[in-house]
C-alpha positions as CSV (number, residue, x, y, z in Angstrom):
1,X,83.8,220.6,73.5
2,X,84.4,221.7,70.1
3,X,84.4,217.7,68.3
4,X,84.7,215.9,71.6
5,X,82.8,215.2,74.2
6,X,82.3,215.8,77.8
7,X,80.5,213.7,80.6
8,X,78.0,214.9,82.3
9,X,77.9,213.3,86.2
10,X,74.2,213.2,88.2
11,X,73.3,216.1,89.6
12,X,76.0,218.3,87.8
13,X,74.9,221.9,85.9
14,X,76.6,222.6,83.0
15,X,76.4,225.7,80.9
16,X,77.1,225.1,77.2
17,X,76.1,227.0,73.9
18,X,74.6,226.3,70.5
19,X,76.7,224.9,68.1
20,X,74.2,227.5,65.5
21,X,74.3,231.4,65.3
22,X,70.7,231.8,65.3
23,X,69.4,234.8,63.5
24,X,65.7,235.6,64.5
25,X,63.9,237.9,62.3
26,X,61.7,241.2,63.7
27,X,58.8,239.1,62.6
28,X,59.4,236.0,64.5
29,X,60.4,234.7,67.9
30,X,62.2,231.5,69.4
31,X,61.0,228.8,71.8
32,X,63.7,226.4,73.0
33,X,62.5,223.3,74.7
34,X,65.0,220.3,75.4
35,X,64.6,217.1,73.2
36,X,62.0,214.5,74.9
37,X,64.5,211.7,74.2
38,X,67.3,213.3,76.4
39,X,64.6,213.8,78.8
40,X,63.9,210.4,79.1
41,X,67.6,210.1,79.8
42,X,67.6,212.7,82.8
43,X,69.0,215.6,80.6
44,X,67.1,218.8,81.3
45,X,68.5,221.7,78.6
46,X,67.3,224.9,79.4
47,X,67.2,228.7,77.7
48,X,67.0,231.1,80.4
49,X,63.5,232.3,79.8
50,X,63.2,230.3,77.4
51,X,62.6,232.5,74.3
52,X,64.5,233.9,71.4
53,X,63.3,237.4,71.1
54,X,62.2,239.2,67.4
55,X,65.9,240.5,66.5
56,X,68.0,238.3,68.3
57,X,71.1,237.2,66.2
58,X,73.7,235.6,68.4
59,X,75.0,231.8,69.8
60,X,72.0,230.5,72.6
61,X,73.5,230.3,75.9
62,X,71.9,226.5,77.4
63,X,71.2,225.4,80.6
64,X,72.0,221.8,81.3
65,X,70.9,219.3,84.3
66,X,71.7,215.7,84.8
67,X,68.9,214.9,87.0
68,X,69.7,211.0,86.4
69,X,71.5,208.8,88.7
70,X,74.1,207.9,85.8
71,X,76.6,209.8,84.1
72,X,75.2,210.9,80.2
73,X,78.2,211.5,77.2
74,X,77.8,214.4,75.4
75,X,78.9,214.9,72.2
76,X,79.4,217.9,70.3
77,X,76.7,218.2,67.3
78,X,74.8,216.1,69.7
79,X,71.2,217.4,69.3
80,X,70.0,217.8,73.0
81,X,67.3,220.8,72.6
82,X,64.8,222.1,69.8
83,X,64.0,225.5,68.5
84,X,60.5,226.4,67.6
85,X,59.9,229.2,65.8
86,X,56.7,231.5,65.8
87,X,55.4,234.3,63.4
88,X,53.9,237.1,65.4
89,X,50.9,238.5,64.6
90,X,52.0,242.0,65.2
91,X,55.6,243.2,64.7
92,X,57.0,244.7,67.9
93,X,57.5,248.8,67.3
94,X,60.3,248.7,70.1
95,X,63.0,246.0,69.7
96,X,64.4,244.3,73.7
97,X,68.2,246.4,74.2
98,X,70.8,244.6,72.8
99,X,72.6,242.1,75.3
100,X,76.4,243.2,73.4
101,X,78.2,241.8,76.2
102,X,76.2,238.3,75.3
103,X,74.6,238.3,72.5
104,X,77.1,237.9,69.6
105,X,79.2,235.3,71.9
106,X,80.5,232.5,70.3
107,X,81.3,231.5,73.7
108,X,80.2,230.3,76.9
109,X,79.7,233.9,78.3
110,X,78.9,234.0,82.3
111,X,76.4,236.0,84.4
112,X,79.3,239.4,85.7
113,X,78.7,238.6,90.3
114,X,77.2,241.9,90.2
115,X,74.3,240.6,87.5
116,X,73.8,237.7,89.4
117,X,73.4,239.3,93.0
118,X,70.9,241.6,91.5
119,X,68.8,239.1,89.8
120,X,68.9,237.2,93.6
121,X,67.3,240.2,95.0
């Protein structure tokens, strides 16, 4: 959706990505929560588990949900979802794994059948 814009129908799941590389530093983690104003719309923007872990550098993959009755316009650069951003109080001695296969995406990257059939279980 690169300087366009897409609509959204009721009930349809999108999967979309930041238009920001977000570099989080060891210090600090991420919270992404979807803007209340969209909400009041019916948008519901997600961040599977919604937190940016101490390290992280990368494009978030979002979730989004029209649970309205009415079509919504997005438009990219739209701001639908906020990023907080936390100081820990104790620096993590062992980073998460690197996601390489999703984490430096640019991209919409999707969940490989295999991933997703184990998460299921």
């Amino acid at each position: 959706m690169d300087g366009g814009s897409y609509i959204i129908s009721p009930g349809e799941y999108v999967i979309g990505v930041t238009k920001e590389k977000i570099t989080m530093p060891k210090t600090h983690y991420g919270s992404l929560f979807g803007r209340a104003s969209m909400g009041r719309l019916g948008l519901q923007v997600f961040c599977s588990g919604g937190f940016v872990d101490p390290g992280f550098s990368g494009y978030l993959t979002l979730e989004i949900f029209n649970a309205s009755k009415v079509p919504i316009m997005l438009r990219s650069g739209m701001p639908i979802a906020k990023l907080t951003i936390e100081e820990l109080k104790v620096v993590p001695t062992v980073l998460r794994p690197s996601l390489t296969d999703y984490e430096r995406a640019a991209e919409v990257t999707l969940a490989k059948a295999d991933e997703a059939e184990d998460e299921a279980r």
